[in-house]
N, C-alpha and C positions, 0 to 999 in steps of 0.2 A: 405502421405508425407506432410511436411509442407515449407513454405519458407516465407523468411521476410515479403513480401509483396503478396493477394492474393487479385484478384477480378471478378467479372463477374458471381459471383453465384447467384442462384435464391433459392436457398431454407434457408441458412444459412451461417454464417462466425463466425470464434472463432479467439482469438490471446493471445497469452501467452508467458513470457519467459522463457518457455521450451518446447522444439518438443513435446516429451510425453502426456504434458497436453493438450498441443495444441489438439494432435491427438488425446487424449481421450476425450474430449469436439465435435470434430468433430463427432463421433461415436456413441455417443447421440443424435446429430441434426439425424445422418445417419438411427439410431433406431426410426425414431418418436416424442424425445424429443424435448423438448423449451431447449431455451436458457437460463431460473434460472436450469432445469434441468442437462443442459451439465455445465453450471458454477458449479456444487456440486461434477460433477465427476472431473474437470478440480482441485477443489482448493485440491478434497484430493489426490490427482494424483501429483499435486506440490508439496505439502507436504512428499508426498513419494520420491521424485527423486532430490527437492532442500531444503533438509530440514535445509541447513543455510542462507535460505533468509525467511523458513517462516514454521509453522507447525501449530499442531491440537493445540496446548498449547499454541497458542494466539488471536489475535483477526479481526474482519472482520469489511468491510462497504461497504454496496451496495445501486449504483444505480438503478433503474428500470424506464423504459418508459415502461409502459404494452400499450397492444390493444388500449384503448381505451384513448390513450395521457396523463393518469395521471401520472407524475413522483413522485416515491416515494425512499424515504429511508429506507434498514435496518439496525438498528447500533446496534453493538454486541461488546461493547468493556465492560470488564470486570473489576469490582469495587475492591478496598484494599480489601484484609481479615479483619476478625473479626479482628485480634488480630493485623493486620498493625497499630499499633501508633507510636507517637514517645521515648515512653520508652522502646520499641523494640531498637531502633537504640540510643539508647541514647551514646553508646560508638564510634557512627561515628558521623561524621561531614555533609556527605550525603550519601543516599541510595549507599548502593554497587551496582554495574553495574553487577556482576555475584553472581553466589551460590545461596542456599537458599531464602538469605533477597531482592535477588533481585526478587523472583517468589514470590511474592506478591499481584498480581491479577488475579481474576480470569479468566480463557482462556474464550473468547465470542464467538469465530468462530462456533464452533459447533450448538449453538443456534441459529444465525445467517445463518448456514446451515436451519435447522429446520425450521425458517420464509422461505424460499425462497423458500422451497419447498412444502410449504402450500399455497404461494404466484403461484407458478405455478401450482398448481392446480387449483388455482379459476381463474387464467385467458385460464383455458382450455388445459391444459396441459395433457400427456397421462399418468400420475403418473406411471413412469417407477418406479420398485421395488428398494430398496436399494443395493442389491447385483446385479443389471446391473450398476449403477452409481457407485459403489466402485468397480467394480471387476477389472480395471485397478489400480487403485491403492493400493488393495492388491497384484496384482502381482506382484509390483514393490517393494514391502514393503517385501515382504515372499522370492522371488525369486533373489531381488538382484537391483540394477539399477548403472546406470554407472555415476561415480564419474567424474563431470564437473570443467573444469579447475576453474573455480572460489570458489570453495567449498575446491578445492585444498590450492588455496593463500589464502584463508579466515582461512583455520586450524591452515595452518603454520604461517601466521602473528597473531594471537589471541590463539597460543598452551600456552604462558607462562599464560593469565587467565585461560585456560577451561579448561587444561588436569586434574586439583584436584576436580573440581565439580563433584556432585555425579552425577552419571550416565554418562557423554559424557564420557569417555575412553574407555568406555564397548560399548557405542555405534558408536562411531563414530573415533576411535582411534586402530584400527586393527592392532596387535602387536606393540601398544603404540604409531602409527607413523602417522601424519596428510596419509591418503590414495591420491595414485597418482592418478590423473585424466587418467581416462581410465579404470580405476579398477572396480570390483563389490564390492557394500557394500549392507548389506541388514540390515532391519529394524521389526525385525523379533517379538516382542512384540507390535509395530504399527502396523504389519499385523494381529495380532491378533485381537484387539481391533477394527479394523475397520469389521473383520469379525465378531466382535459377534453385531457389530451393527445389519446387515443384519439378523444374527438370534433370537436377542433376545432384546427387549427392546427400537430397533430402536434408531435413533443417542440420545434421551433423556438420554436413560442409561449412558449417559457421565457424567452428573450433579445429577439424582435423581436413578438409576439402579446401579448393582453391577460393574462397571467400574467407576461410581464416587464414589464408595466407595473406590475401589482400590486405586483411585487417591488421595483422602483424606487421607489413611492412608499411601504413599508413602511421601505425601507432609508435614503430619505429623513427621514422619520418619527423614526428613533431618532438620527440624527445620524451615518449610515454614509458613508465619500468615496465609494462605489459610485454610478454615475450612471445612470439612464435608457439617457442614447447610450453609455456602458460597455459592456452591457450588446447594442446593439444590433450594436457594432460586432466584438463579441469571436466567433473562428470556431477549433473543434480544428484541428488541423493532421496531415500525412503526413510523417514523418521516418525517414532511415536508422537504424537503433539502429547501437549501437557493439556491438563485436564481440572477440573476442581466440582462438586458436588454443593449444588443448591437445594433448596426446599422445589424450585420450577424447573431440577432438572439437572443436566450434566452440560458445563461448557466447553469446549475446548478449543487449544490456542498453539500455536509455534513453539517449539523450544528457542533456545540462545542457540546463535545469536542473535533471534530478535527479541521487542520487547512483550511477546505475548504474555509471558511471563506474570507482569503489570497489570493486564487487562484484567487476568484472570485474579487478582490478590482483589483490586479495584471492587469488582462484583461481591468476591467473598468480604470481604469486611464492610461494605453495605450493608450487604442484607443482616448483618448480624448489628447493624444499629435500629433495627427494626422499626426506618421511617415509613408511615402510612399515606403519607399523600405527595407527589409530585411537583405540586406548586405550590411549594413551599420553603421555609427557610432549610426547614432539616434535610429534603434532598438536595438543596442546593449545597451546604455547608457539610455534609457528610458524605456525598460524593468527593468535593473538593478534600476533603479530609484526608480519604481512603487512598485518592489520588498523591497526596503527601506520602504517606508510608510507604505504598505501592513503588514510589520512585524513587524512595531511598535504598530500599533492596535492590531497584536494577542498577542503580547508577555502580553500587557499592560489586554487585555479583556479575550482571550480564557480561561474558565476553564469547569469543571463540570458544565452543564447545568443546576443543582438544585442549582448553587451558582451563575449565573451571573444576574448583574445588572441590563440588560436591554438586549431588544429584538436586533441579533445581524445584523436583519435589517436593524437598525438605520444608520450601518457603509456603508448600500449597497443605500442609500437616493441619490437621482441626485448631492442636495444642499451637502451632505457631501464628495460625490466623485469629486465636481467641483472643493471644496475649496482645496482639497486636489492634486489635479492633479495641481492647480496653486501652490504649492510650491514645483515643482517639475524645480528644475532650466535645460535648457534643452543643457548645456553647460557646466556644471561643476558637480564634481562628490558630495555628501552631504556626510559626516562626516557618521561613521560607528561603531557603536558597536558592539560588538564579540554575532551574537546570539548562541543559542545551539540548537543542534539537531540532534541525529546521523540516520540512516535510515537502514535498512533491512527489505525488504519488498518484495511483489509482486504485478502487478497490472496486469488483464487479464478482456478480452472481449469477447462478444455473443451476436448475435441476430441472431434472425428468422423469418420467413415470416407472422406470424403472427403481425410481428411489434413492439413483445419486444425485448427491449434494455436493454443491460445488463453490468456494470462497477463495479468492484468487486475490493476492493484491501484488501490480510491479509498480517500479520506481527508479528514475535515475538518479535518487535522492533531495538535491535541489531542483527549485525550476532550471529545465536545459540541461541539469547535470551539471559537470565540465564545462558544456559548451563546446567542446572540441565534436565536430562532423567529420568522420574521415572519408576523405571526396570517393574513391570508388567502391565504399560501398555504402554509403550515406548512413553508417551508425553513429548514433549520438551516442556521446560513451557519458557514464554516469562518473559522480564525482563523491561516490558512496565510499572512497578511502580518506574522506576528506575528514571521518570520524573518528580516524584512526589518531593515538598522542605520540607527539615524537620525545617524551618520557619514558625512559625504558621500564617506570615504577610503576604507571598508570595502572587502569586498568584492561584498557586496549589499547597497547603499545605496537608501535609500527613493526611487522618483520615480514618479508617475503614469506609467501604461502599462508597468512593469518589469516582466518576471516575477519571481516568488521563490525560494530557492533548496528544492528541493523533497529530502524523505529519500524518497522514495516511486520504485521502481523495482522493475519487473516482470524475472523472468528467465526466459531459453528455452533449451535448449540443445539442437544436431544433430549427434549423437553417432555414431562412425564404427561402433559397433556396429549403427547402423539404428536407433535408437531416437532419440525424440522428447520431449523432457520441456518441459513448461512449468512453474515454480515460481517461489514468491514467500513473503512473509511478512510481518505487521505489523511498527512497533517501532520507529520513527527511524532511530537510530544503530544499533539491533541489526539492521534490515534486512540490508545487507552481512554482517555475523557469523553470521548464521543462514543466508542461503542460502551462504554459503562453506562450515559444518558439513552442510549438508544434503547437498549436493554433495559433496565431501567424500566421506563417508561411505558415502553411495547410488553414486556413480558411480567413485570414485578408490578406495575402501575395498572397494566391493562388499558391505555393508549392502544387506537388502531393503529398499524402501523403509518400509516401516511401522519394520522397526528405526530406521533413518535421524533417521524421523519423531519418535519415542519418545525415542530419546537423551538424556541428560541435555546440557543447553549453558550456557552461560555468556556475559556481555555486558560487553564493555569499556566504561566511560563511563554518560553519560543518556541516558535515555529513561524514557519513560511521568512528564515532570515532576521524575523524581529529582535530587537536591543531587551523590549519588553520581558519583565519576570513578573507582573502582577495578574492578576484574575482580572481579564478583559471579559464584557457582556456584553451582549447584543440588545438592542435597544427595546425589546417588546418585554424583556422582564417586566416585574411591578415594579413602583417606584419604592413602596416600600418593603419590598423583599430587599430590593440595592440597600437601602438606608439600613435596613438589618443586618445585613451583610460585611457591610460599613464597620456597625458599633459591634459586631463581635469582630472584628481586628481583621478584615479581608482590605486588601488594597485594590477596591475594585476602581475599574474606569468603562466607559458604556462609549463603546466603538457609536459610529455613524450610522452606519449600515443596521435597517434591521435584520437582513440577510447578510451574512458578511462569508465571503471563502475562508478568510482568518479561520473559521470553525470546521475546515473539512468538508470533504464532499460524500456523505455516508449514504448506504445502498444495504436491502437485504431482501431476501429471496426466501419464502418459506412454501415447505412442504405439507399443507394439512395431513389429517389421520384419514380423510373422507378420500382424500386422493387428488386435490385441488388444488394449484397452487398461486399463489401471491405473489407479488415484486412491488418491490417501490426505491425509488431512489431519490434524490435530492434537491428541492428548490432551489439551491446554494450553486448547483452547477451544471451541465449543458445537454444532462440528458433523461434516463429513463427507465420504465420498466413495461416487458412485452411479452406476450406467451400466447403456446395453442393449443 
């Protein structure tokens, strides 16, 4: 069983937002395994049971703190097709957001599976077989899993784009009709494909075995730029994460192309407005603040890592974070342009006694991605090039083999207390904004975690699709923190919900100094945190 908040184990802790993967993450610490090991059973497990927040047809980014304190990166986000140009798209204006033109890069998670568990082998890991780490999530994929009320509202609010893309009708559209939460649906070509993993070819056969052929000529089939040798040629990679230096410690985040970047400026320019208390106007208004500058650097610098200027260290420098926190007025709100970002994601956690630390987040970027299922082998393909500008000035401009500029970024932090936290969150743009709040709160505030977790939060900008560019609240603020918030020049509006998904589905897993670990994960969404 799993529940929001869990602690006091000695051997291991997972967190996810969904019980399922939760529990099949736990089952792997229970068999033996590490924690990259229970994260591979966890991500394809989520894939099988929330397959509109995230699937095998998109892309991944992991943190690790292995044994021996080294934190590394692996980034598995997937490049335009061969034939992604812009004479492709020459009769739109931008990238379609669904169909075909939107499954445009290649899915990385898979690869990114692949690193992590060569990754845990060399730090000692029991190299549990492939058919122990998928055998929950082909169950779930062959047998059926229960349709969660959010998968529910996500059909029927986005049925007028998906229900004509190839494939979701057949798969996810059971006698034509978004399926009601409580229902079974199964995913009965996914189970296939994750079982021929286990038999033949192991997860490679996605990209260079008889499963990335299938995939190539599926994706061929609807008119996708995705190729065959795409496909053959594409491999995760091992990356430094970037890093920044607190008074509570050392954070660390993704390079570009994601926006860890963000996250990490976010924290730093906080804590240098040196607010004391949490509920109140000054965290509310100088997170939001930090979150302003924070995304003016990304929007202006984040791309493809083979195209940026300069080292994006430069932005995490003492000297450039001071100057930047002094123009941070600590009383009035700073002028606002509309960013973009929509978000569908997942972000989930593991560690074990051994001392790895593990922060995982995939996504097909929108809910469903594309929308495009390609029928034999039941991959939802993501529609993460959808980010990509058909401006050749932009800053991430369309070209075959580019990467995209990604909102997805896992966070880890190693904390001078001894403690070990891995946390992340869904949500585009409100990635950064929620793990800033969660952190925050939990480490700078000293909130237990499950408070942390619980908190009411708020989201600058879009996401999840939204028109919205104003500072949306969730309705358990105070009334007169909103009113404050108001008269120093915020354009706030107080959603319905006092729980609302609008805010992300955040999750964090922490390693005490005693050797006990912690998990908790989210009111907000379907799951949980478990350990032994």
């Amino acid at each position: 069983m799993t529940d929001l908040h869990s602690a006091g184990h000695n051997r291991g802790v997972v967190a996810a937002p969904h019980h399922a993967a939760a529990q099949a993450g736990r089952e792997i610490l229970a068999e033996g395994g590490n924690a990259l090991e229970a994260m591979v059973a966890m991500a394809a497990t989520i894939a099988a049971v929330y397959p509109h927040m995230n699937h095998i047809g998109g892309d991944g980014f992991w943190l690790v703190r292995e044994p021996n304190r080294c934190v590394r990166a692996i980034m598995a986000p997937g490049p335009a097709g061969a034939l992604a140009n812009r004479e492709l798209y020459r009769q739109h204006e931008t990238i379609p957001p669904r169909g075909p033109l939107a499954a445009l890069t290649v899915p990385g998670a898979i690869s990114g599976w692949t690193l992590a568990l060569e990754a845990a082998r060399a730090v000692g890991g029991k190299g549990l077989p492939l058919d122990v780490l998928l055998h929950t999530a082909i169950g779930y994929a062959r047998d059926g899993y229960v349709v969660s009320k959010s998968q529910e509202r996500l059909t029927t609010e986005k049925l007028a784009e998906l229900k004509d893309v190839p494939g979701f009708a057949e798969t996810f559209l059971p006698d034509g009709k978004p399926p009601k939460a409580g229902t079974k649906l199964q995913q009965s070509a996914l189970a296939n494909t994750l079982d021929h993993f286990t038999r033949a070819g192991g997860l490679d056969d996605f990209y260079r075995g008889d499963i990335g052929r299938e995939i190539a000529a599926d994706l061929e089939k609807i008119g996708s730029p995705v190729t065959r040798e795409d496909l053959k040629r594409y491999r995760a990679t091992i990356a430094d994460p970037l890093s920044v230096t607190l008074r509570a410690g050392t954070v660390y985040n993704t390079p570009p192309p994601t926006q860890g970047l963000a996250s990490l400026m976010i924290l730093a320019l906080y804590e240098r407005l040196g607010v004391r208390e949490a509920a109140s106007f000054e965290f509310v208004h100088g997170l939001v603040e930090a979150t302003k500058r924070a995304f003016r650097v990304r929007d202006r610098y984040v791309t493809d890592p083979a195209h940026l200027a300069h080292s994006p260290s430069r932005y995490l420098e003492v000297k450039f974070l001071d100057a930047e926190a002094e123009k941070i007025d600590r009383r009035r709100a700073a002028l606002w342009p509309a960013p973009k970002g929509e978000g569908d994601t997942i972000w989930m956690g593991a560690a074990d006694k051994s001392g790895l630390v593990v922060s995982y987040i995939q996504s097909l970027y929108w809910e469903f991605g594309s929308g495009c299922v390609l029928p034999k082998t039941g991959v939802l393909m993501q529609n993460r090039g959808a980010s990509f500008s058909l401006d050749p000035g932009a800053a991430n401009p369309l070209a075959p083999g580019r990467l995209p500029f990604h909102t997805l970024n896992p966070a880890l932090a190693v904390l001078s207390d001894g403690r070990i936290i891995g946390y992340g969150t869904m949500g585009g743009d409100g990635q950064p904004q929620t793990q800033g709040m969660l952190f925050a709160r939990h480490v700078l505030h000293r909130q237990t975690l499950d408070q942390a977790l619980a908190a009411p939060r708020w989201l600058l900008g879009r996401t999840w699709g939204s028109p919205h560019t104003n500072l949306r609240m969730e309705t358990r603020f105070d009334g007169h923190l909103t009113e404050r918030l108001m008269s120093a020049g915020h354009d706030v509006e107080m959603l319905a919900e006092p729980y609302s998904d609008t805010m992300g589905h955040a999750g964090a897993v922490v390693l005490h100094p005693s050797g006990t670990f912690e998990g908790g994960h989210d009111p907000r969404a379907d799951g949980g945190a478990a350990g032994i």
